[in-house]
C-alpha positions as CSV (number, residue, x, y, z in Angstrom):
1,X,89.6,93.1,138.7
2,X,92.0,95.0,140.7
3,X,93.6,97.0,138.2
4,X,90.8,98.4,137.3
5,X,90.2,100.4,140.3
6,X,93.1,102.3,139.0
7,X,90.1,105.0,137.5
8,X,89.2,106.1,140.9
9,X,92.8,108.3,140.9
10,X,92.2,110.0,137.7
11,X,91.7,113.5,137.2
12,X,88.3,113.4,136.1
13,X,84.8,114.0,137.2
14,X,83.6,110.3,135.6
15,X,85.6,107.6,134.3
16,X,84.9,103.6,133.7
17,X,86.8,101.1,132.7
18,X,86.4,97.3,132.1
19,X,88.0,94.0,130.2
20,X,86.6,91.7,128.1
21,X,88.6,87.9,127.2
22,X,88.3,86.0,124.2
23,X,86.0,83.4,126.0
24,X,83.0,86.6,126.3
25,X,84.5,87.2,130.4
26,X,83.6,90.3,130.9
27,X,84.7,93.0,134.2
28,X,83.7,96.3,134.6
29,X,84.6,99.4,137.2
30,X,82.2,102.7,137.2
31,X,79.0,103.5,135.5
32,X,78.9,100.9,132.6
33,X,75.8,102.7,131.8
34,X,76.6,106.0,131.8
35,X,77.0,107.6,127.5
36,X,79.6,109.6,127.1
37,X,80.9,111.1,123.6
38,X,83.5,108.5,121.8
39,X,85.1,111.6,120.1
40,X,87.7,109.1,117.1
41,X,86.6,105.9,119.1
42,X,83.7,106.3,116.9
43,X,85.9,105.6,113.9
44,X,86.1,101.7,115.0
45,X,82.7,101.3,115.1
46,X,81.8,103.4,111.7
47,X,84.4,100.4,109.7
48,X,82.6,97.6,111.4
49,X,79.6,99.1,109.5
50,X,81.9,99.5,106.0
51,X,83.2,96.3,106.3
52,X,79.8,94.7,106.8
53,X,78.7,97.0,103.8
54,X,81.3,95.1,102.0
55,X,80.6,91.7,103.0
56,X,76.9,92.7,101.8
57,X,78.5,94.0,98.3
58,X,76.9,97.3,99.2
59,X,80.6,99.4,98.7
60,X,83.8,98.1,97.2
61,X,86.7,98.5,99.3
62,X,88.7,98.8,96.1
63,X,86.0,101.1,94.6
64,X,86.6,105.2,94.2
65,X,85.8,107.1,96.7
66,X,87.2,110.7,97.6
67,X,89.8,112.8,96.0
68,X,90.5,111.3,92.6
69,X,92.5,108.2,92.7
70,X,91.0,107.3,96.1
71,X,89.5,104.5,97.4
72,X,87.4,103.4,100.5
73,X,90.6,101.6,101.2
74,X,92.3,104.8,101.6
75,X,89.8,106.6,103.4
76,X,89.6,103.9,106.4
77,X,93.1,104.1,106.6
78,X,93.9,107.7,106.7
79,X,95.9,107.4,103.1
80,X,93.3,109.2,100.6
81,X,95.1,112.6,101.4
82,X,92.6,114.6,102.7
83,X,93.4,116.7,105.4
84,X,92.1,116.6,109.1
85,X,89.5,118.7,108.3
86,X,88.9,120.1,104.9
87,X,87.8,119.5,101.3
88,X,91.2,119.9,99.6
89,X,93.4,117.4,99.6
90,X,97.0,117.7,100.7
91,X,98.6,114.6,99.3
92,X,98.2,111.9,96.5
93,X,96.4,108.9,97.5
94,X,98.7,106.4,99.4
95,X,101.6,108.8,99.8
96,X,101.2,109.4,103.3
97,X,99.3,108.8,106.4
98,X,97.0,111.5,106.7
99,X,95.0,111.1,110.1
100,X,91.5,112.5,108.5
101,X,88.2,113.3,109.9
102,X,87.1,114.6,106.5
103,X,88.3,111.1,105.0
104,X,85.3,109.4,107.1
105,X,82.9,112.0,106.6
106,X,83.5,111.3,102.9
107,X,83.6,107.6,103.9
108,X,79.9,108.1,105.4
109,X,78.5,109.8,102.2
110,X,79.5,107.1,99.9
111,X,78.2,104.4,102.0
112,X,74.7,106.7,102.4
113,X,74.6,106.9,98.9
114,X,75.2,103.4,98.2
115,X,73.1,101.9,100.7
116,X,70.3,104.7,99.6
117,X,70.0,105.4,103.0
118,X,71.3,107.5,106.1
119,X,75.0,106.6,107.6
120,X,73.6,106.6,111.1
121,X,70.7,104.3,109.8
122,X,72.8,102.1,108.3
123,X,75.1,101.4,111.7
124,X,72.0,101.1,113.8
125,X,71.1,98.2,111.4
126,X,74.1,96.6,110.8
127,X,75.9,97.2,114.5
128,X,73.6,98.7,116.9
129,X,70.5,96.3,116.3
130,X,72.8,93.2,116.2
131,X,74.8,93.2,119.0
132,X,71.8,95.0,121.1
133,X,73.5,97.8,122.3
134,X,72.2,101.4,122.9
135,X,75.0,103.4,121.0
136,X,74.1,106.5,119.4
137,X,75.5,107.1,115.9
138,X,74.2,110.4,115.2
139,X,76.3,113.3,115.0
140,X,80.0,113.3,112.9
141,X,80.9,109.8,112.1
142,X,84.3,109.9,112.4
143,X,83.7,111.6,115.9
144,X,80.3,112.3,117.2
145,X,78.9,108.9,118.0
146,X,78.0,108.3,122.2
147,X,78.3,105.0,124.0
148,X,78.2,104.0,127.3
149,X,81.4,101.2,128.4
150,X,78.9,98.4,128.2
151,X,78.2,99.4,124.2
152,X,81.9,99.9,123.6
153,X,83.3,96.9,125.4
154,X,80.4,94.6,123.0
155,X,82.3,96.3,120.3
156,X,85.6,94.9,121.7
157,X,84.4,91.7,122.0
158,X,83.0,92.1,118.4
159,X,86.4,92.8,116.9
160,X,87.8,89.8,119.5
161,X,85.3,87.3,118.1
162,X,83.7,88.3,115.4
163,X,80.1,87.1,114.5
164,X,79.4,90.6,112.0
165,X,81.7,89.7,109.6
166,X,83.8,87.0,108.8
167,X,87.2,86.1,110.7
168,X,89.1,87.1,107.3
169,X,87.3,90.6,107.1
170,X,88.6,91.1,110.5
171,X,92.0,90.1,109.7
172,X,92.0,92.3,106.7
173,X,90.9,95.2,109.1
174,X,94.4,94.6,111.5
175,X,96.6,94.1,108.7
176,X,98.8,97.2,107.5
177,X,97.4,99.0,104.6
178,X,99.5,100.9,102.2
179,X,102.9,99.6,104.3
180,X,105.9,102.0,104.5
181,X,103.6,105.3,105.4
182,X,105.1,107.8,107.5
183,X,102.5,109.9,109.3
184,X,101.8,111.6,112.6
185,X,99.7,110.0,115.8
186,X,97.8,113.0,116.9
187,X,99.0,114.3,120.4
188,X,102.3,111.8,120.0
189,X,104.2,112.8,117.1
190,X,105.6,111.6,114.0
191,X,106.3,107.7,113.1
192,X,107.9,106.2,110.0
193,X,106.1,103.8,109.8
194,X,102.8,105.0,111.1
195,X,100.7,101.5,110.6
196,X,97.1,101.5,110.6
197,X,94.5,98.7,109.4
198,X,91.1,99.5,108.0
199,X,89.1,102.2,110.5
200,X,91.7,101.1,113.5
201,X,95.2,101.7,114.7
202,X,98.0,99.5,115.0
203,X,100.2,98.9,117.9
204,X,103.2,100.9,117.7
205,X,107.0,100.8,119.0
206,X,108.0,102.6,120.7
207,X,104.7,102.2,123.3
208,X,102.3,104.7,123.3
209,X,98.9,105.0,124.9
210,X,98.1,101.1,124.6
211,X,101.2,100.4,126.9
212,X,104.0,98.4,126.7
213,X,102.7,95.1,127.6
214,X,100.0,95.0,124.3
215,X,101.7,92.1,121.9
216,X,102.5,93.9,118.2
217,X,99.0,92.2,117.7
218,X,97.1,94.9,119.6
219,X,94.7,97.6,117.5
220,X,92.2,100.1,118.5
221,X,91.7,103.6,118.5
222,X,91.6,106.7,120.7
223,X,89.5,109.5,121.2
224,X,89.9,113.5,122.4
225,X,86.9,113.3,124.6
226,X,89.4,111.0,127.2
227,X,88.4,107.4,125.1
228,X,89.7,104.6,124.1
229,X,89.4,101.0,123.2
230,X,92.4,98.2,122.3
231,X,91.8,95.1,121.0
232,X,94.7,92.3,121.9
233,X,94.2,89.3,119.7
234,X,97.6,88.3,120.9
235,X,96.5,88.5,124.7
236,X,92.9,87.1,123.5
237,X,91.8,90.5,125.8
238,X,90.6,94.2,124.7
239,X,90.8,97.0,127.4
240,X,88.0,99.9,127.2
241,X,88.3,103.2,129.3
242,X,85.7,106.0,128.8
243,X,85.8,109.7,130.5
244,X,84.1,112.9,130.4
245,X,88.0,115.1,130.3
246,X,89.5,115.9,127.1
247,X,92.5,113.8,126.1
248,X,95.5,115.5,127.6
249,X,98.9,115.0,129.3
250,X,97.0,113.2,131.9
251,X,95.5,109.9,129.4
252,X,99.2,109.9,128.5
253,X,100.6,109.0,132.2
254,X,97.4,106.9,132.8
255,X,96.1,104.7,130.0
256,X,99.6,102.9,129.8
257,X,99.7,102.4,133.3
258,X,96.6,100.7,133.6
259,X,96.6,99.0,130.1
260,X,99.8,97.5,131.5
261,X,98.2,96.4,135.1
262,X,95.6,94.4,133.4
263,X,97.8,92.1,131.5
264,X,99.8,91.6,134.5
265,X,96.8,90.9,136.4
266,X,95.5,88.9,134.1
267,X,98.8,86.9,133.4
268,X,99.3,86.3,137.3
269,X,95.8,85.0,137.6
């Protein structure tokens, strides 16, 4: 794919890219192979593991968890009011849309101590050892996790076709929770509404770094290490692009522009 080949012009020292269609069609450009740190794309792959904990009636989504009146609910999507970073919280439950790496460190100790064993086991089990990818879970969970593009891009295809968890636990995951929130998208300001699903953003308007040709469909996440991943349900496509530079002015000029080239390349072919 063409459009791919965009990566070779960014200002980095590695960068890889590659697609992934509804049908299991997958295209790569770089070092598929190559692990770099996800930084908050690990926060995608930590709710795949909550929602299969669910499924498995290890955690209740609905059940406390948190600050008091918190649930898991709130702390996949960013509305327990916990702060960034930091114990206290700064907000009632479902009052705003606090983006948290606390909440899923908190998120990682409930499920530990409900599964009676450790978070980073508990993903190599339930995602790592089924979809036979090499992803390294250890570290924060919310942001320490490394992959390689071929691990990530089998988690896109995951959340495009799900065979972890049921269809309808996958819809649940891209549907707004607590609607109405007003928060702020690190590194691109405030939005009232700030949607987000369970674990995973939601496409905004105006366009920000999943470009303007994603359908209002689109979800994913992106990470300060240079990261990211969309899923397009819409576009039956999801988009992955990892790199070793820290997420800057630059990702904002260049994710767009080649999340945007791939749907016209893909619509023209």
């Amino acid at each position: 794919m063409q459009a791919l080949r965009r990566i070779e012009s960014w200002p980095v020292s590695f960068a890889a890219a590659g697609v992934v269609t509804g049908d299991g069609l997958a295209e790569t450009h770089g070092d598929s192979r190559h692990a770099v740190r996800l930084a908050s794309v690990s926060k995608p792959v930590g709710a795949i593991a909550v929602l299969v904990a669910a499924e498995e009636g290890v955690v209740d989504l609905d059940g406390a968890a948190g600050p008091p009146g918190s649930t898991v609910r709130h702390l996949l999507a960013h509305a327990s009011g916990l702060p960034f970073d930091g114990h206290e919280p700064i907000a009632p439950p479902g009052r705003r849309r606090i983006y948290s790496n606390e909440g899923f460190r908190v998120l990682a100790e409930h499920l530990a101590t409900q599964a009676e064993m450790p978070f980073s086991e508990y993903v190599r089990a339930a995602v790592c050892e089924p979809l036979e990818i090499d992803l390294d879970p250890e570290g924060d969970p919310g942001s320490g996790m490394h992959a390689s593009l071929d691990d990530v891009l089998a988690i896109a295809s995951e959340l495009l076709t799900p065979r972890l968890v049921a269809p309808e636990t996958v819809a649940e995951m891209t549907t707004v929770q607590f609607p109405g929130l007003t928060g702020v998208l690190p590194d691109h300001g405030r939005f009232d509404p700030l949607d987000w699903g369970l674990g995973v953003q939601l496409n905004t308007r105006p366009a920000t770094w999943m470009g303007s040709r994603t359908t209002l469909r689109a979800f994913g996440h992106f990470g300060g290490s240079g990261t990211f991943l969309w899923v397009d349900p819409g576009a039956q496509v999801a988009c992955v692009a990892l790199t070793d530079r820290e997420f800057d002015d630059w990702a904002k000029e260049v994710w767009p522009a080649l999340s945007d080239a791939v749907l016209d390349e893909l619509e023209l072919g």
